[in-house]
N, C-alpha and C positions, 0 to 999 in steps of 0.2 A: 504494500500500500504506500502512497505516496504524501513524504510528508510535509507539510504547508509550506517548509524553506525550504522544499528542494528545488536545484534549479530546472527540474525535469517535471514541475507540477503546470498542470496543463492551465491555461489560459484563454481558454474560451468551451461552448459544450454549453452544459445546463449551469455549468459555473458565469458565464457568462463570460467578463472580462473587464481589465481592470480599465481599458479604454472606454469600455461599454458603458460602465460606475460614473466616469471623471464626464464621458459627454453629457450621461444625462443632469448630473449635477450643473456642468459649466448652463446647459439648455437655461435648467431651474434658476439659473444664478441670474442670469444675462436676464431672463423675463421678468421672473418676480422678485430677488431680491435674495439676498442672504439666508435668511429665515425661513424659504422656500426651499434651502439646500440639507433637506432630513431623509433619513436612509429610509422607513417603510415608505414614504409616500414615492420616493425614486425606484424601488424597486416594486411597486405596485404598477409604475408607471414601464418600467421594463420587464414585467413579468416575472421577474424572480425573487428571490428569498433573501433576508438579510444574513442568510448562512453564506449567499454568495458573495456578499458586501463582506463581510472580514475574511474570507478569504484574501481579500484584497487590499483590504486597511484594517486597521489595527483598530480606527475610529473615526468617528463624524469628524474629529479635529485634525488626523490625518487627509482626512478628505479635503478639509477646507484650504490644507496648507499645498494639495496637489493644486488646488486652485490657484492660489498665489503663484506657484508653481509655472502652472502653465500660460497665466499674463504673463510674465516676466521672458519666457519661451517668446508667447505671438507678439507682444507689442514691442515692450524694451529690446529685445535682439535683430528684431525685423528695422529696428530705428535706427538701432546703431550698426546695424550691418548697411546700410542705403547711404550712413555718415562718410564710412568708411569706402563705397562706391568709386568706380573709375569717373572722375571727370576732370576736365579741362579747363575749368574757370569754377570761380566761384556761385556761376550763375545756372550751370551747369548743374554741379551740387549740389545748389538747392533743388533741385526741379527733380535731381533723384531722391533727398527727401520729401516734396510734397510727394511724392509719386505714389508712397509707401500709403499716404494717408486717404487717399482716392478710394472709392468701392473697389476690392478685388486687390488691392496694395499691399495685403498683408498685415494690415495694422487691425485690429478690430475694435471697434468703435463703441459698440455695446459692452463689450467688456471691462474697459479703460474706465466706463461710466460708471458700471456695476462694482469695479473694486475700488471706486472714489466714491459709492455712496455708502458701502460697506465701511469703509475707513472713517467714517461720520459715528460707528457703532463700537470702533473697536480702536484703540491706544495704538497696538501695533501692527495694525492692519494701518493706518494714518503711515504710521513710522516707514511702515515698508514701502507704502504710495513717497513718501518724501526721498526716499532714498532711490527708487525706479527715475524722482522726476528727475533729480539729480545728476544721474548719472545720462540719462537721454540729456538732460544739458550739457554735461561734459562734454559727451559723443559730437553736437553741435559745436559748442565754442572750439574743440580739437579743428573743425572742419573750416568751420573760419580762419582759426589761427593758419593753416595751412597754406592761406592763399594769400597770406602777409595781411591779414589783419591785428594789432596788438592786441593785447587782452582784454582789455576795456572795453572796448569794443566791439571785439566778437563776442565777449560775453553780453554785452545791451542785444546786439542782433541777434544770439543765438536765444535769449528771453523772449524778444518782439515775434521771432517767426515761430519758437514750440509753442509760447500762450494763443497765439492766432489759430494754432491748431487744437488744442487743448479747449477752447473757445469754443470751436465748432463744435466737440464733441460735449462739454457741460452745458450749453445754451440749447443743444440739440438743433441748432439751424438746420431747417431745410430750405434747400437753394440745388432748383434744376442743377443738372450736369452743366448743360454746354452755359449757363450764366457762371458757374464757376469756373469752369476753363477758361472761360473769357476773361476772369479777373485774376488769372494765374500769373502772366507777364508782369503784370501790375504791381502784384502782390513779390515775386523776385527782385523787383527796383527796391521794393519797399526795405526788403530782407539785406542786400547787399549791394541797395546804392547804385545799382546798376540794371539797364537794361538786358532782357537775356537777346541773344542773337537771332535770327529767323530760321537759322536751321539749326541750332539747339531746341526753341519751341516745336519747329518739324517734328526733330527725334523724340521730343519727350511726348507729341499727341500719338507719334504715330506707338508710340510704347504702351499709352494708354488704351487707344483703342483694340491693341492685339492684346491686352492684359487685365489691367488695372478697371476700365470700366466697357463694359461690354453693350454691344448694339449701341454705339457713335455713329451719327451720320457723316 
């Protein structure tokens, strides 16, 4: 028989799976809120047992922290992996971080919300949002500093372009697609003083519509 820490203990079947566990939780999290994230009603909601649920974690508080877990995964990494992007100018750069934050960009938006309204409930859930935003600013001011901005500087710009995005996602704006694209150019003067080029803009729509947002005219 097979035992719970073996590395041979299977992970899907009527066990389910610990992926199976973390989506429906993230589903609960992302809709209704923290407090929406409890093991019978998840596995009522998956058909299974809460025998299958520690299987897989130890506890609801295990769970909650795969949670934190897994923002830190989609948004923090996805941010600072697009900082750290190939580009040519500064203007460049940015347009591969808005890029991230677009529908289909890898950033998730409902998420970002849900573990900033969660951190309203919880000391170090707060602590840990402060330390994620933190660090997405570093990733930014790193990406200014790089194109011969001083620090002062890249740090005021790399504040003005993440809260602009941070913004969209607390305010919850909604704003068609193509009005937002249209005020993308705009919005990279804004960010770094500069206009971006016409075939920087090129590359970056024609990236969005084979990616980032889907069915562009």
């Amino acid at each position: 028989m097979t035992d719970k820490g073996s590395s041979d203990e299977p992970t899907k079947g009527w066990r389910g799976s610990r992926d199976v566990w973390l989506a429906a939780a993230r589903d609960a999290f992302v809709t209704s809120g923290i407090d929406a994230v409890k093991i019978q009603p998840l596995g009522t909601r998956l058909g299974l047992s809460r025998t299958s649920f520690y299987w897989f974690f130890e506890d609801r508080a295990q769970l909650l922290q795969a949670l934190l877990d897994d923002w830190r995964e989609t948004n923090t990494s996805r941010l600072v992996d697009a900082t750290d992007g190939f580009a040519q100018s500064i203007t460049e750069a940015v347009l591969n971080v808005i890029s991230v934050f677009l529908p289909g960009g890898g950033f998730e938006a409902g998420l970002d919300l849900a573990v900033r309204g969660w951190a309203h409930q919880s000391d170090a859930v707060a602590e840990a949002v402060n330390l994620e935003d933190e660090t997405r600013l570093s990733a930014i001011r790193h990406m200014f500093a790089r194109f011969g901005f001083d620090p002062d500087e890249a740090d005021v710009r790399a504040r003005t372009m993440y809260l602009v995005q941070i913004g969209y996602i607390s305010m919850q704006v909604q704003e068609d697609m193509p009005v937002r694209l249209a005020r993308i150019s705009n919005y990279v003067k804004t960010f770094t003083g500069e206009q971006p080029t016409s075939a920087e803009m090129e590359r970056f729509l024609a990236r969005v519509r084979h990616g980032a947002v889907p069915a562009l005219p």
